[in-house]
C-alpha positions as CSV (number, residue, x, y, z in Angstrom):
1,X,-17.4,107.5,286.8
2,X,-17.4,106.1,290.3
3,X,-15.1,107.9,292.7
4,X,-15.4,105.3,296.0
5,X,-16.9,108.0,297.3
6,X,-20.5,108.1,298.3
7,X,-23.7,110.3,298.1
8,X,-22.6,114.3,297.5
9,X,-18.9,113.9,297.3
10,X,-19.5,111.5,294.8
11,X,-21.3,113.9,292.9
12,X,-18.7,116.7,293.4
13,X,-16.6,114.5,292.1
14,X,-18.2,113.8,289.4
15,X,-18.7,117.9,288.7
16,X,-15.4,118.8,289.3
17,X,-14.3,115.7,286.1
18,X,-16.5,117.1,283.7
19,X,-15.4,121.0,284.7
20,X,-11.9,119.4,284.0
21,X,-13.0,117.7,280.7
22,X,-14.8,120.6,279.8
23,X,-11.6,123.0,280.1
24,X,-9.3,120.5,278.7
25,X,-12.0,120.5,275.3
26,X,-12.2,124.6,275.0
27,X,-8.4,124.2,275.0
28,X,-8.6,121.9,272.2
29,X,-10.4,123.7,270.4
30,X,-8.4,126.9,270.5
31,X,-5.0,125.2,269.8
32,X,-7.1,123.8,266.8
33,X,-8.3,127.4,265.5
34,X,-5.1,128.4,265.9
35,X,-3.8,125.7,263.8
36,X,-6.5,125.6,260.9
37,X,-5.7,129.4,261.0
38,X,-2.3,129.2,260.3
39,X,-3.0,126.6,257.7
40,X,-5.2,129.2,255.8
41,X,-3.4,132.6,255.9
42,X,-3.6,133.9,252.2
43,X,-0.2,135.4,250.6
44,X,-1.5,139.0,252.1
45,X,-2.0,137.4,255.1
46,X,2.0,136.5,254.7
47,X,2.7,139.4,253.5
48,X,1.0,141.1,256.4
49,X,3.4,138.9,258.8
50,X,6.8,140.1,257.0
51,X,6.1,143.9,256.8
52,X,4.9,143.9,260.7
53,X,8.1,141.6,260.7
54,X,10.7,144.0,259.2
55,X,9.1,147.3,261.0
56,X,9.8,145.8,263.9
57,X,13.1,144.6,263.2
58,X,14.0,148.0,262.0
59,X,12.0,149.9,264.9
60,X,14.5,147.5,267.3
61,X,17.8,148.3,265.2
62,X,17.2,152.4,265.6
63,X,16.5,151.7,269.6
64,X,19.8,149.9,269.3
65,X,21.3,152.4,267.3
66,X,20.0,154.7,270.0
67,X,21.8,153.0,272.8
68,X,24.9,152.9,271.4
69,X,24.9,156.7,271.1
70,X,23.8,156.9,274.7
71,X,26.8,155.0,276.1
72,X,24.8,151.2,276.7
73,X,27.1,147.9,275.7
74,X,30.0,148.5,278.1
75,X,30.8,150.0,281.5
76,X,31.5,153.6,281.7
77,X,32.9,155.9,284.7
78,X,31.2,159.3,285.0
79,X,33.2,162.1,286.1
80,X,30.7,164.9,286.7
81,X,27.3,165.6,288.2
82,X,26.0,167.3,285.2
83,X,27.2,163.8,283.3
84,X,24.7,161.8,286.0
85,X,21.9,164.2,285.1
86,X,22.3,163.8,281.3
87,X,22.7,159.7,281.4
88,X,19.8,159.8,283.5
89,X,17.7,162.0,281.2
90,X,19.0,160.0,277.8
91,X,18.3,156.9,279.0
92,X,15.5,154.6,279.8
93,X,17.2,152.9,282.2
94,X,19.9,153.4,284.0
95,X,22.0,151.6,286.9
96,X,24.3,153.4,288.4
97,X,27.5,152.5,290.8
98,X,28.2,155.1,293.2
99,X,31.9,153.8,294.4
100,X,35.2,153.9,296.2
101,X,38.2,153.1,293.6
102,X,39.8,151.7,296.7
103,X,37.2,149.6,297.9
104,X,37.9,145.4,296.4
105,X,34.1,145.6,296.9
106,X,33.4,148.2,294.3
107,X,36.2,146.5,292.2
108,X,34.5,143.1,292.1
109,X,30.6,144.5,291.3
110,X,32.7,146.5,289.0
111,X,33.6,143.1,286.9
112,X,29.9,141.8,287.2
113,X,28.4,145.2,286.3
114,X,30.3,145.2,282.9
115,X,29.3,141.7,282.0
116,X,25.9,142.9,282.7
117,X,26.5,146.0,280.5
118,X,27.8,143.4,277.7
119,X,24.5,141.8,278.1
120,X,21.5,143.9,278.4
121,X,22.2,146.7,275.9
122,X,19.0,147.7,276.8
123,X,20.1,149.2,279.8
124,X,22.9,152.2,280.8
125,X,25.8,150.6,283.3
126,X,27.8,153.2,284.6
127,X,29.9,153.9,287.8
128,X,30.6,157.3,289.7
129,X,33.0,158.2,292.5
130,X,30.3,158.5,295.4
131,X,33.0,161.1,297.0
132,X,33.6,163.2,294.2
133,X,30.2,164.8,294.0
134,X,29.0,165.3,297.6
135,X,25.6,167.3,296.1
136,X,24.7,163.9,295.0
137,X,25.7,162.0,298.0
138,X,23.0,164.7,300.3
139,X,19.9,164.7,297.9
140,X,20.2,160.7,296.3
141,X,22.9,158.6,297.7
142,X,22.5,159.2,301.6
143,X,19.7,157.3,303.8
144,X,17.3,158.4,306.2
145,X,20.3,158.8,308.4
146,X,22.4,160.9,306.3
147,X,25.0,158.3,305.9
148,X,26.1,157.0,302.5
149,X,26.9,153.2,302.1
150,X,29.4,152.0,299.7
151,X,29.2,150.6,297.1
152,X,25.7,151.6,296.6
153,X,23.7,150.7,293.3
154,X,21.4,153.3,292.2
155,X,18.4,152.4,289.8
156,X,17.1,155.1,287.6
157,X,14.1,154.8,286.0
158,X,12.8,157.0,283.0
159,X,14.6,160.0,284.9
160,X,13.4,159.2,288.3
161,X,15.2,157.1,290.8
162,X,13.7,153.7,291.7
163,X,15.7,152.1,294.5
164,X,18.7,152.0,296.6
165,X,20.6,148.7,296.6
166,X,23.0,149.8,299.5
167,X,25.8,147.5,300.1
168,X,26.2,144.3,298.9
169,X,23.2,142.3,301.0
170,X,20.7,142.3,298.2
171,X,23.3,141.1,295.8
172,X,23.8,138.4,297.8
173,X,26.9,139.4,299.7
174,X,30.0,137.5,299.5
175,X,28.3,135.1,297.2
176,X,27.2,137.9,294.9
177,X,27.5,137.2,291.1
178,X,26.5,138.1,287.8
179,X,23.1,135.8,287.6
180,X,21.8,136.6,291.5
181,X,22.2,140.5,290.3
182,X,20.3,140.2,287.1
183,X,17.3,138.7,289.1
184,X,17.6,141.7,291.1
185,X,17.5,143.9,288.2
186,X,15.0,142.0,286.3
187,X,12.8,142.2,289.7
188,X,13.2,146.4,289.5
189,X,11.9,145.9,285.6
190,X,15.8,147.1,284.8
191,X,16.6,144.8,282.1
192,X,14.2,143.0,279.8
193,X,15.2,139.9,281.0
194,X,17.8,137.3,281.6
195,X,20.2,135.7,280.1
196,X,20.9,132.4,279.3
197,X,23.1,130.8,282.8
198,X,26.2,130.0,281.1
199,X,26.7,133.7,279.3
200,X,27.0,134.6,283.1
201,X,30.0,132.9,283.7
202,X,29.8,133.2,287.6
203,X,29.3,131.3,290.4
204,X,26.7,128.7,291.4
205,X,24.0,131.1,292.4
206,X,22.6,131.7,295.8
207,X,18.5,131.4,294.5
208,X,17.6,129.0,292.1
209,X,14.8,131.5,290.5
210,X,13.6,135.2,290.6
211,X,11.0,134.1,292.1
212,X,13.1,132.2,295.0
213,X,15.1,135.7,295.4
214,X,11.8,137.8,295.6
215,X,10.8,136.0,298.2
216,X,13.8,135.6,300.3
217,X,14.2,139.4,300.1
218,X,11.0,139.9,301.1
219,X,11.3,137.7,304.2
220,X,14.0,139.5,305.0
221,X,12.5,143.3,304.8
222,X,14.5,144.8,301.7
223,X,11.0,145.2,299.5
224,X,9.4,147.0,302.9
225,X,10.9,151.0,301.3
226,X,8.5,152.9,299.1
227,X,10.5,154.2,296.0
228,X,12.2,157.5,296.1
229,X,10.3,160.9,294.8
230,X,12.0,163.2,292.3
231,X,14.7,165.4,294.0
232,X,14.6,169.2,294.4
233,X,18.6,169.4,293.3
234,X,20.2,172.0,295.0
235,X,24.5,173.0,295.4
236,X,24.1,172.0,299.3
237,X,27.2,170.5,300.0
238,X,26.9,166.9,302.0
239,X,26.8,166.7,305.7
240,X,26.5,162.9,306.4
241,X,29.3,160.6,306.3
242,X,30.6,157.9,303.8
243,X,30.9,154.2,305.1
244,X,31.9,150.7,303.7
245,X,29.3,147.7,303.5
């Protein structure tokens, strides 16, 4: 094929069509084994399919079953430490909303946190009042500083905590909402993924994609802080001091 171009480009050219060609064949020819596969499977071959089916099916309804003993499908409020501990331990993830019943902030993630609850079963939503357990505002809640920002959003991981989301910034601040949190979650592999837009029922969102959101956060410094190491708990009481977004 004759590019317009001359002497070696025209041969690149020429290369770079038939790699093309080449790739666009192989691809062909897999979708077409795939096909002729399918075409062929044998009634064990079926029967294969539906038992792998059904085990998982049932393998997904006890991990369902699971979570509903564990306290995932709704928003609950802890009331003691030893509570945190145990959610923690019992499930895979957790997200957890260390709060101030008077703050409208912590009202209004509140509402978004128990839509999220509603939809990712997969994960434990709960809330705790940040100033009702200072042991856990010293050794988890409190920064560098030894200040403790509310609301702050704390992801637990298979028993180990993952990340801080301190105040609302990473939520998007005033323009926080259901879909801009569940890219944030999705982003800290704390829910298996999203929903569909409309079961969010919020606002236009701020990012049009979790990729848009990754990279905005990570212009802006919030992916800069290594995750956190387990905690030596102790009954130390706090020392810092609790402060509003």
């Amino acid at each position: 094929m004759d590019l317009g171009f001359s002497g070696d480009n025209q041969t690149m050219g020429n290369n770079a069509i038939q790699a093309l060609e080449m790739i666009t064949g192989m691809q062909e020819q897999m979708i077409d084994a795939e096909i002729h596969k399918l075409d062929n499977l044998k009634g064990d071959d079926l029967a294969k399919i539906r038992e792998e089916r059904m085990r998982s099916m049932k393998d997904r309804k006890a991990e369902e079953a699971e979570w509903s003993r564990n306290g995932h499908g709704h928003l609950t409020h802890l009331t003691d430490t030893k509570d945190f501990f145990a959610a923690s331990k019992n499930s895979k993830r957790l997200v957890c909303h260390f709060m101030r019943p008077t703050s409208h902030h912590c009202v209004a993630l509140n509402g978004h946190l128990a839509k999220l609850a509603s939809l990712h079963r997969e994960t434990r939503f709960c809330t705790f009042d940040a100033e009702k357990s200072p042991y856990l505002c010293d050794k988890i809640l409190a920064d560098p500083d030894g200040n403790v920002v509310i609301p702050t959003v704390l992801l637990v991981k298979e028993g180990k905590v993952s990340y801080h989301v301190r105040g609302l910034a990473e939520f998007g601040g005033e323009m926080c909402n259901c879909e801009i949190m569940a890219a944030v979650l999705q982003i800290h592999e704390m829910i298996e993924g999203e929903a569909a837009k409309h079961e969010y029922e919020d606002d236009k969102p701020k990012f049009g994609s979790v990729e848009e959101y990754r990279q905005h956060q990570i212009r802006e410094g919030f992916f800069d802080q290594g995750l956190g190491e387990d905690d030596d708990f102790s009954d130390d009481e706090y020392t810092g001091s609790a402060m509003d977004a």
